[in-house]
MISE-815426 format. One record per atom (N, C-alpha, C): residue in one letter; x negated, y, z. Coordinates in steps of 0.1 Angstrom, whole numbers, plus 5000, padded with zeros to 4 digits. Example, Ala and Ser with C-alpha at 12.3 -4.5 7.8 and 13.67 -1.06 7.14 Angstrom:
# residues 2
A486849435078/A487749555078/A486849675078/S487249785071/S486349895071/S487150005079/
END
This chain:
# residues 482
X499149885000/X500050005000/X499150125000/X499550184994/X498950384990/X499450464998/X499050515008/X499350645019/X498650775023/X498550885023/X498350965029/X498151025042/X496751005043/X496351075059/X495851245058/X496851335068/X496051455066/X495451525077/X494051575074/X493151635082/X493151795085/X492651825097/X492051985097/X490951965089/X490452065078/X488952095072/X488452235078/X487352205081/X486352295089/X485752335082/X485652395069/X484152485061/X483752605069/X482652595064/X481352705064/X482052825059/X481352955064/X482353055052/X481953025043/X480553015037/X479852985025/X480552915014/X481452795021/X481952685018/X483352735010/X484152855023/X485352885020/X485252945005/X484153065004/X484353124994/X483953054981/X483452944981/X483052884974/X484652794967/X485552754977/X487052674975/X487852824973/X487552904973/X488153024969/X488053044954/X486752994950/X486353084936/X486952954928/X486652834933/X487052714927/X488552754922/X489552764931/X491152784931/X491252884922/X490353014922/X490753124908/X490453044898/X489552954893/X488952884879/X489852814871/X490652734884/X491052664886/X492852734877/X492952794884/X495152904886/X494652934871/X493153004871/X493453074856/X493452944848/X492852864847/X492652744834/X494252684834/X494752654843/X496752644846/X497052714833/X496852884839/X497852924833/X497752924816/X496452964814/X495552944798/X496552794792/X496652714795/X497352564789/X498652614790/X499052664800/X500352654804/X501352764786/X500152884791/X500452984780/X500152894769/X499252854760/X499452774747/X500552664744/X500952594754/X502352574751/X503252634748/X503652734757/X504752834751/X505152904739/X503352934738/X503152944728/X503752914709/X502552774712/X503652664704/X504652654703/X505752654715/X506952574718/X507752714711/X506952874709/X508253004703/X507553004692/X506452974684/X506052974672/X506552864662/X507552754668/X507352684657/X509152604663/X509652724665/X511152654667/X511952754656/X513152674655/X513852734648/X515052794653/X515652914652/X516552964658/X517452944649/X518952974657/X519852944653/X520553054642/X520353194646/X520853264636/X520253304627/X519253244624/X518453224609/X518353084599/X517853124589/X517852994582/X516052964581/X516152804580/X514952784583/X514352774566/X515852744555/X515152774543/X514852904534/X515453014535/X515453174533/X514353234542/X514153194551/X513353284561/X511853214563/X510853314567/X509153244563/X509553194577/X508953054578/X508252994587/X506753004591/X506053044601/X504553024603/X504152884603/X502752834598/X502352704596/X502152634607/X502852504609/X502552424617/X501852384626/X501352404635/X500252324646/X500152264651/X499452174655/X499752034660/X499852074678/X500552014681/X501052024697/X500352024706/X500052114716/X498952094725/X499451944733/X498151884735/X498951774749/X497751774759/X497751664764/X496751644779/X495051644771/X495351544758/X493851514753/X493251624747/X494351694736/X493251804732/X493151934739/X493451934751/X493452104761/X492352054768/X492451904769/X490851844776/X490251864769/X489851814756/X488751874746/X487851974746/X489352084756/X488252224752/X487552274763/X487052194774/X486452214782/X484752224779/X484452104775/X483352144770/X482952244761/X483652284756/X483852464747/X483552564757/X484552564769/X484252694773/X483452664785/X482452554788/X481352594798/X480652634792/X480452644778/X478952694776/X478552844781/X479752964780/X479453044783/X480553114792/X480253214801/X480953304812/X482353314803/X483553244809/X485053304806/X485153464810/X485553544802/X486253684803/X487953674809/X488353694817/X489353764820/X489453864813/X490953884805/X491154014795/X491954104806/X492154094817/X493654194818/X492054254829/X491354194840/X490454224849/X489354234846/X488954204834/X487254174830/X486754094837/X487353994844/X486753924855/X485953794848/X484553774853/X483853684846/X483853534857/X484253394844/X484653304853/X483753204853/X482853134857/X482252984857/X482552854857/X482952834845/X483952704848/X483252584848/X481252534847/X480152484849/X479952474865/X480752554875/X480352524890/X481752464895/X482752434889/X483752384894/X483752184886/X483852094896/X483651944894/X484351954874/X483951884866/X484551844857/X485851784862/X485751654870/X487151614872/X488451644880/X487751774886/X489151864891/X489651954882/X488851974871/X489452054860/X490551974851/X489751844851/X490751754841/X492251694850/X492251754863/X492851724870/X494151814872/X493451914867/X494752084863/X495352014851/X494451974840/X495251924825/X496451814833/X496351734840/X497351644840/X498351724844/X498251794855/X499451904864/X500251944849/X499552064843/X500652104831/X501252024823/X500051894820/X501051794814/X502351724820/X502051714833/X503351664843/X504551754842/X504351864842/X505151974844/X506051974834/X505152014822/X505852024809/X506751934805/X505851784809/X507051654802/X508051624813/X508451694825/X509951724834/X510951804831/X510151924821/X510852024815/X511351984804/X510751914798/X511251884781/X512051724783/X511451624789/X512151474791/X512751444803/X512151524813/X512851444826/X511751374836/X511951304846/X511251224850/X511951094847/X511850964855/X512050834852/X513450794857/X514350924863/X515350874861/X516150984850/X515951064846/X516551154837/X516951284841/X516251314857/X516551474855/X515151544856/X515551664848/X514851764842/X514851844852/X513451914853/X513352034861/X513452154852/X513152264861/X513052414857/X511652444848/X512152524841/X510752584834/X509252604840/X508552534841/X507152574848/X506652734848/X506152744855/X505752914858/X504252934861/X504553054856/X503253054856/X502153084870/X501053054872/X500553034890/X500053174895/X500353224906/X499953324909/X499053314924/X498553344928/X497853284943/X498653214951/X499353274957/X500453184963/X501053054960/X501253014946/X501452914941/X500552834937/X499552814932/X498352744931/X497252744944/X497652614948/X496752624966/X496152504969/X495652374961/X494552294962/X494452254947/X493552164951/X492352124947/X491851974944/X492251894938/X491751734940/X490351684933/X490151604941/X488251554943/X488351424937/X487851334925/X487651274927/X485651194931/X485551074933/X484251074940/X483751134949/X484951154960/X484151204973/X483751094984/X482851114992/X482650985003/X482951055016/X482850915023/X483150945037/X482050895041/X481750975056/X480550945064/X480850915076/X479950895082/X480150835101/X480850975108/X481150945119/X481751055127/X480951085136/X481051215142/X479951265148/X480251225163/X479051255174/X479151195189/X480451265193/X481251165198/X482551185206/X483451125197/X483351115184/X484551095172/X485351185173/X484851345179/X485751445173/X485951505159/X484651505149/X485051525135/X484251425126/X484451435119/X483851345102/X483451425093/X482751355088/X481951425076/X482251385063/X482551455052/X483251435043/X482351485030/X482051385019/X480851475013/X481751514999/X481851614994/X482651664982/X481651684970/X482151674957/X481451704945/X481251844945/X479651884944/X479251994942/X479352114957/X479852054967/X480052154977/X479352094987/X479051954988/X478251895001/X479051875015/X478251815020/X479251795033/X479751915037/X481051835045/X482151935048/X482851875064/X482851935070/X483451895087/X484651875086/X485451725095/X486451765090/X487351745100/X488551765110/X488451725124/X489451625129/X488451475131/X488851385134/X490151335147/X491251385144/X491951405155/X492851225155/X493251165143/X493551065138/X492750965135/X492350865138/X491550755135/X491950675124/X491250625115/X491550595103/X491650425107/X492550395095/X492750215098/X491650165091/X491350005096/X490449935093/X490649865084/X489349865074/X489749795060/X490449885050/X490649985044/X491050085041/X490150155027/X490350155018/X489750185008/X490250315008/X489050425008/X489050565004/X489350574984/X490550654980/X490650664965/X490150824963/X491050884970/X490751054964/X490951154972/X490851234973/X490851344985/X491851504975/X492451574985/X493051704980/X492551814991/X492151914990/X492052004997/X492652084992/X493952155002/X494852235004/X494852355012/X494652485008/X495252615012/X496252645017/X496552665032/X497552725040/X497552835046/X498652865050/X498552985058/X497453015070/X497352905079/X496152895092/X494952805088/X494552785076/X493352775070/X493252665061/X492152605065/X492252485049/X492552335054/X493352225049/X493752115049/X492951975043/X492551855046/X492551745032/X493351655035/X493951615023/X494551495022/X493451405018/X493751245027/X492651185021/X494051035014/X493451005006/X494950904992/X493850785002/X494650695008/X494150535013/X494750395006/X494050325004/X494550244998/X494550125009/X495550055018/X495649935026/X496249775020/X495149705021/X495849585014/X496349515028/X496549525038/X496449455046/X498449475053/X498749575044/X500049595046/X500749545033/X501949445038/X502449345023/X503249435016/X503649395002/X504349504992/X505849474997/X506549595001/X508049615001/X508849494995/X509549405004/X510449284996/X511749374998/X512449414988/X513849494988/X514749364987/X513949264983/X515849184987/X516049114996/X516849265004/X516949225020/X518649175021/X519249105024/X520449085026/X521549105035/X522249225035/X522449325042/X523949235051/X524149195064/X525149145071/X525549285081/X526849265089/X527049365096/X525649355108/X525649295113/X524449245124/X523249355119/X522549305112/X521549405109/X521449505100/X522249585093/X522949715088/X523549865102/X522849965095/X523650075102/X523750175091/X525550265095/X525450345093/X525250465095/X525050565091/X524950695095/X525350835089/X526050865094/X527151065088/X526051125095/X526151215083/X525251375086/X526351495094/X526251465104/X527651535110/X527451685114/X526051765111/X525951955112/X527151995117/X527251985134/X528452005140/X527652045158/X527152195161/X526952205175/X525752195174/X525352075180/X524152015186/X524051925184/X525251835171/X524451675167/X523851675153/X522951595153/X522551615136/X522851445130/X523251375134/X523451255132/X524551135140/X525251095137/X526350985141/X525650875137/X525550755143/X525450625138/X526650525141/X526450415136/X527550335138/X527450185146/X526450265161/X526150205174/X526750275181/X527650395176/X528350465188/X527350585191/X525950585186/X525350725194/X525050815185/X524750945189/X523951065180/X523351105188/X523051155176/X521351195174/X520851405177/X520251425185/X520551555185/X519651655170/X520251775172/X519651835156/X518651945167/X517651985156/X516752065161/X516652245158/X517552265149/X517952415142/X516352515144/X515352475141/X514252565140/X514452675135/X514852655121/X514852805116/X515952865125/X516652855130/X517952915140/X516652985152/X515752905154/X515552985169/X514853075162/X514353085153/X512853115149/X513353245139/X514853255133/X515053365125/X515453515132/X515053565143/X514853695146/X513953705147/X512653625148/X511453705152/X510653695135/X511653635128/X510753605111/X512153725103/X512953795111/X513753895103/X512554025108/X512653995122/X511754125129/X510554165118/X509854035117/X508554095109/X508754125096/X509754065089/X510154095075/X510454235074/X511254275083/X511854425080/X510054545082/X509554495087/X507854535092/X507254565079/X507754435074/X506754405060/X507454525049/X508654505047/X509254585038/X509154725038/X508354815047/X508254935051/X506854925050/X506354885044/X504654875045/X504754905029/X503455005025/X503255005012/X502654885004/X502854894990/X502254774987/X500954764980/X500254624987/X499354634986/X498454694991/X499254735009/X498254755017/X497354695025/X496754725032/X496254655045/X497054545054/X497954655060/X498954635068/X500354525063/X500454545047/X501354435042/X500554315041/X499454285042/X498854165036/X498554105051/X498354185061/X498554065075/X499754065078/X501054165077/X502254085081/X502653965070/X502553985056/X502553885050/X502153745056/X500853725062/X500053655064/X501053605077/X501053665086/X502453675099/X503653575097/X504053675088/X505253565081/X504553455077/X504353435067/X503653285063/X503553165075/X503253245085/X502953135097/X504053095104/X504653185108/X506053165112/X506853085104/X506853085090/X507652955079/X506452855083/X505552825081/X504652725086/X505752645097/X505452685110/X505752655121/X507152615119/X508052705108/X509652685109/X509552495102/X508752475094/X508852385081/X508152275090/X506852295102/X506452155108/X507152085114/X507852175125/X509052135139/X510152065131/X510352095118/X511252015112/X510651915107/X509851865100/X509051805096/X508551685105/X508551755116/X507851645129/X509451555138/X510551675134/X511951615135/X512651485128/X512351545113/X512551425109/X511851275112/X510551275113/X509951145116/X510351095130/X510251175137/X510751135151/X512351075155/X513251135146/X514551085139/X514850955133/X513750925123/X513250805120/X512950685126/X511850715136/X511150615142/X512350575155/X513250675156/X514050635167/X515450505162/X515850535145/X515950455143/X515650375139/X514550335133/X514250155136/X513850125152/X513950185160/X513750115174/X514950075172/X515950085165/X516949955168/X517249855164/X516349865156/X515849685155/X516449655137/X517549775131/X517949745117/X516649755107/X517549675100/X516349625082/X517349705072/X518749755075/X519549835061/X519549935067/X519750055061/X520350155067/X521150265059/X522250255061/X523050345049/X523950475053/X522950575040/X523050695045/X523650755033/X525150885034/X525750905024/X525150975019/X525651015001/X525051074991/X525451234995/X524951314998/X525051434997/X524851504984/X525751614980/X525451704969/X525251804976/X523551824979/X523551944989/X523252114980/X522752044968/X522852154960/X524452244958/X525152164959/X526752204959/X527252274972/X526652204980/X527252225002/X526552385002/X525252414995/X524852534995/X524952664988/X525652634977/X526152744966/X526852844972/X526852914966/X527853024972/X528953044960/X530053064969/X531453104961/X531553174954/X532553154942/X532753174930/X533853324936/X532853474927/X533653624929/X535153574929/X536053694937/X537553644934/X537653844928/X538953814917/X539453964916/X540953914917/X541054054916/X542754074918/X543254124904/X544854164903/X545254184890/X544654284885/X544054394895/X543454544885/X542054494885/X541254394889/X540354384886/X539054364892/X539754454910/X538854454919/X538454344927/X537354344927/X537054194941/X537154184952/X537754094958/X538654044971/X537453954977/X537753934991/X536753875003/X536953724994/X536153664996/X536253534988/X535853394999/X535653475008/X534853335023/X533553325018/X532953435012/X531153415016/X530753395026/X531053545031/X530153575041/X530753465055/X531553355054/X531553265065/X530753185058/X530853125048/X530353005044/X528853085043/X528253175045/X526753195042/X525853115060/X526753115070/X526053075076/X526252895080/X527352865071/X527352705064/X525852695061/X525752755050/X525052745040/X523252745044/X522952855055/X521952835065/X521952725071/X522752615078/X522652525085/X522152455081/X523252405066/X522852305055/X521452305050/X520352415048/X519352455044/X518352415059/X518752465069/X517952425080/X517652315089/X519152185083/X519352055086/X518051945077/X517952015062/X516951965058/X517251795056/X518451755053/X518951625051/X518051575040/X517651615029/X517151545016/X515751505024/X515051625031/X513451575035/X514151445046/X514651475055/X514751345065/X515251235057/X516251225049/X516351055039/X515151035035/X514651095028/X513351085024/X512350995031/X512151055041/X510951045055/X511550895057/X513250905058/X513450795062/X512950655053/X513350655042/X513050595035/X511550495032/X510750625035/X509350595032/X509150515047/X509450535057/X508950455070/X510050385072/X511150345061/X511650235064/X510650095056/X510150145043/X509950105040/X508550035044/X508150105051/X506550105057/X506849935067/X507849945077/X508049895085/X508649735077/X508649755065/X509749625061/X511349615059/X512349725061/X513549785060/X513849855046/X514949955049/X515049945032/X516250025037/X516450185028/X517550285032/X518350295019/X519850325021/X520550305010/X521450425009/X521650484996/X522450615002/X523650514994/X525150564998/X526250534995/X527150624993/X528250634987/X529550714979/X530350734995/X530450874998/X530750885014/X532450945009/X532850905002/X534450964993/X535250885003/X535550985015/X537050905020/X536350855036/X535650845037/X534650755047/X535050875057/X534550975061/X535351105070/X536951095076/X537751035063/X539151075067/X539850915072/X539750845067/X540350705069/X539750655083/X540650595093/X540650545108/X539750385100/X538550365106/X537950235102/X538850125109/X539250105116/X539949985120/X541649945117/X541750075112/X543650035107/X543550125092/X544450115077/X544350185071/X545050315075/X544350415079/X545650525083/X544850665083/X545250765074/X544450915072/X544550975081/X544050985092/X544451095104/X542951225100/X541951175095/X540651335103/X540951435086/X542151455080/X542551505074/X542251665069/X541551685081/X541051875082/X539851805089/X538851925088/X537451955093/X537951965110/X538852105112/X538952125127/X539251965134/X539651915129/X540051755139/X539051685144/X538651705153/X537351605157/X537551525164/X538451495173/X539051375178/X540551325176/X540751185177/X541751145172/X542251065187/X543551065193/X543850965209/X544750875200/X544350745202/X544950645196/X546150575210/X547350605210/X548250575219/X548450405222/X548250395208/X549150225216/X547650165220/X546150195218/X545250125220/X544250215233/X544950315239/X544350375247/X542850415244/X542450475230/X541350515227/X541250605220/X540150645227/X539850815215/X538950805210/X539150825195/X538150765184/X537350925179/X536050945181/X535351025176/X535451025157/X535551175155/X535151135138/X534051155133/X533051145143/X531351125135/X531150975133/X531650945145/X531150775148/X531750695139/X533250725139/X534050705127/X533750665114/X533350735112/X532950825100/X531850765093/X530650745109/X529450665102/X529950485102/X530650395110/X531250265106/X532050285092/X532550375087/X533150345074/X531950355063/X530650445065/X529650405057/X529350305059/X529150215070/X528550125070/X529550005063/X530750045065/X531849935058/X531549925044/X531150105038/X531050115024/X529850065020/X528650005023/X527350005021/X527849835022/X528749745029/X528849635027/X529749585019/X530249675013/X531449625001/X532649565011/X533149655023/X534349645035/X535249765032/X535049805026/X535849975025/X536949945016/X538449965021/X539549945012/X539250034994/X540049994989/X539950094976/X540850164977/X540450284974/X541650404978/X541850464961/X543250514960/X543650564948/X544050694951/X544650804942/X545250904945/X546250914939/X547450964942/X548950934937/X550251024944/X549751094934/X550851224935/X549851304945/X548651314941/X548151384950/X547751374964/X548051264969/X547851204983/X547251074979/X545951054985/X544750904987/X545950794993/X545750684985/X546950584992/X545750404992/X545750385004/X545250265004/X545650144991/X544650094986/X545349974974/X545449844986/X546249774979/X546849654984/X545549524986/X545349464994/X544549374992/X543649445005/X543549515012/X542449585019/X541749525028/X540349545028/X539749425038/X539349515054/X540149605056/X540149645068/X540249545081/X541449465077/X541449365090/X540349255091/X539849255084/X538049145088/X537149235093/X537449385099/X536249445104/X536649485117/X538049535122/X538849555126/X538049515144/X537949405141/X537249335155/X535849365160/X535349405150/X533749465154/X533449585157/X535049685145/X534649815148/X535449885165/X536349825164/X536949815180/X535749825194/X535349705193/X534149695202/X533149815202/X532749835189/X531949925191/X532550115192/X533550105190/X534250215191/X534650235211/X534750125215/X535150095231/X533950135237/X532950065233/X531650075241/X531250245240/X531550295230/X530850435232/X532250545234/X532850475242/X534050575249/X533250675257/X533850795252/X533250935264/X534150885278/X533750975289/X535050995301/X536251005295/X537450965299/X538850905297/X539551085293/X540151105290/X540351225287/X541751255276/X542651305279/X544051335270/X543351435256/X544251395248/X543951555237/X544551645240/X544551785230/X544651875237/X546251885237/X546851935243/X548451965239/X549351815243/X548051785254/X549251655258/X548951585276/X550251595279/X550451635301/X548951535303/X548551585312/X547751505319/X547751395327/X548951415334/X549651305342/X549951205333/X550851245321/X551551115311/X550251065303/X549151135307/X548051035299/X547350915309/X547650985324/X546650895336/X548150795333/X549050855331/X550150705331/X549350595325/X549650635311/X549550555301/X547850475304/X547250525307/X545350515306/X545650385321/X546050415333/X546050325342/X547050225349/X548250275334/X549650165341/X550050215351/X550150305360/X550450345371/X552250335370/X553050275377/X554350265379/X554950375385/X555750475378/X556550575383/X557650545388/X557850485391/X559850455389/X559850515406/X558450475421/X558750495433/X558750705429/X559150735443/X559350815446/X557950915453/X557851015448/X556751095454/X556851185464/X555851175472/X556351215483/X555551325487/
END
């Protein structure tokens, strides 16, 4: 298995400015390929409101790709690159050959997401061009690793063309471990490496795992208070809202920044300010999700089935409304904008993700599933009661239980991830159970576990308290109170 360990890097300044000058050689050769594509790609298309037989065409070129933009390397070491817009003179002879050939793949990755897709068929956005901010490491191939120094607090890392480099051993590396490639990355609180390991000693992912109720769980993304997760053991999971604690003191400095001229002194360390503060907002989540993870396989599941979010959709903002003269009317942005924060700060795609990969690690296996209906249908009888959002509890009378609709919510994913979930139709506009429903073969499992994670006994709202202790303890009224 192929994994990623990441380190602190300790350079020399000598060193820094040296991964400094690398990164400019580096962003400008980016953008140089990036531009001859585009190039190409407006010289030699045809538009639509022209004809391509009446109108000159310019002569054909053959298409830049990965091999011939490699080609031209050895062209331009021979002599100092000019920068046209700065006059800036570049050395592209001190930066490794194979981190250069290592930019050509980048644009070629880029480009063929833009134009084909990746491997399952979606297309990204137009590649852009790099500006410092955006272009921030560096990949090494042929670097070694050295002994660690007395204590095993750092390692020594030897890089093409830059020499040893400190690096700070906080993490101990596993045994048997084949070093492939290294990245050195530019962040806000200084420099990073990733080191690429290769472990044979960990078996390849067997995905055909066979999923029974016993060892399967579900789980609803329930962004409600203070849970960030329902399972279908009865428990949740608490959420960690970082960016929530963290967004006055990152509005404070922003408004700092915006009052600052540009391209001053003073904007380029609040900049620097900010930067760290998203740092910090992006780790605590980061370190949430895994810890979220690792809590669930402590329970021992090999499936785990998590619904399909359209979170691109949960985040949009509302479509303008006007009225008959034309003017525009409150539309529920400005409530749904701080929806729309949560959903951005819950970070659901990174956590499946995380999940995934350390399910996978462990021998398990995460499944997202179609969560249509899974929210509103009672798991143990067919019957639509969580019909609105505000409904969060349901008091089930003839079974003396109050059914949460997270928990709910996550046993019908888990019913849907086992092929248990009735088929529901729509008819006349109202979801109607189809006939044949295999609700009653679960009925018995989801009971149990719906019992076991009973809160304190408790009426709903808008109902006596006394006629609930009736009902909850059999208590015989018929005597007389005295």
């Amino acid at each position: 298995m192929i994994y990623n360990y990441q380190y602190r890097l300790r350079p020399t300044t000598e060193q820094k400015l040296v991964l400094n000058g690398w990164l400019r050689i580096c962003r400008y050769w980016y953008n140089v390929q990036l531009g001859e594509r585009f190039d190409w790609w407006d010289r030699n298309r045809s538009y639509t409101d022209r004809c391509p037989l009446v109108c000159h065409l310019p002569e054909l070129k053959i298409s830049p790709n990965y091999y011939s933009q490699k080609r031209q390397l050895p062209i331009i070491k021979e002599d100092l690159v000019t920068v046209d817009w700065s006059k800036e003179l570049l050395d592209f002879t001190s930066v490794p050959s194979l981190t250069l050939q290592e930019v050509c793949k980048r644009v070629e990755l880029a480009f063929k997401r833009y134009i084909s897709g990746d491997k399952n068929g979606n297309r990204s956005g137009k590649p852009r061009f790099k500006n410092q901010a955006r272009f921030r490491s560096l990949v090494f191939e042929g670097a070694k690793l050295h002994s660690c120094s007395v204590g095993g607090k750092f390692l020594y890392l030897s890089l093409p063309k830059l020499g040893l480099v400190k690096v700070r051993h906080h993490r101990s590396l596993p045994d048997d471990v084949k070093f492939k490639q290294a990245q050195v990355i530019k962040k806000a609180d200084g420099w990073y490496i990733n080191l690429r390991l290769e472990d044979k000693s960990i078996p390849e992912f067997n995905s055909d795992i066979t999923s029974t109720w016993e060892n399967s769980l579900g789980m609803d993304a329930v962004l409600h208070e203070d849970d960030y997760l329902a399972t279908s053991e009865g428990n949740k999971l608490p959420s960690l809202k970082s960016f929530r604690k963290s967004q006055d003191k990152l509005a404070q400095i922003s408004k700092r920044k915006a009052s600052k001229k540009k391209g001053s002194k003073e904007l380029r360390k609040l900049a620097k300010r900010e930067a760290k503060v998203h740092q910090k907002i992006a780790r605590a989540r980061k370190d949430h999700a895994y810890n979220t993870a690792r809590a669930l396989l402590k329970t021992g599941k090999t499936i785990f089935f998590y619904e399909k979010l359209n979170l691109k959709g949960l985040t949009r903002r509302n479509n303008p409304k006007q009225d008959e003269q034309g003017k525009y009317v409150p539309n529920g942005q400005s409530a749904k904008s701080g929806l729309n924060k949560s959903w951005s700060d819950a970070a659901f795609a990174q956590f499946f993700s995380i999940l995934g990969y350390i399910a996978e690690k462990a021998g398990a296996k995460a499944m997202e599933v179609n969560p249509a209906y899974t929210s509103q249908l009672l798991s143990y009888k067919d019957e639509f009661v969580f019909t609105d959002c505000s409904i969060r509890e349901y008091w089930d009378e003839e079974l003396n239980l109050l059914i949460d609709r997270d928990i709910n919510s996550s046993i019908n994913i888990k019913r849907r991830g086992l092929d248990l979930f009735p088929r529901i139709k729509r008819r006349k506009g109202n979801p109607v159970v189809v006939e044949e429903s295999t609700t009653n073969s679960t009925s018995k499992e989801v009971l149990a576990i719906l019992r076991s994670s009973q809160k304190p006994a408790r009426p709903p709202s808008g109902r006596c308290r006394v006629s609930h202790l009736v009902d909850l303890f059999k208590i015989d009224c018929s005597c007389s109170i005295t």
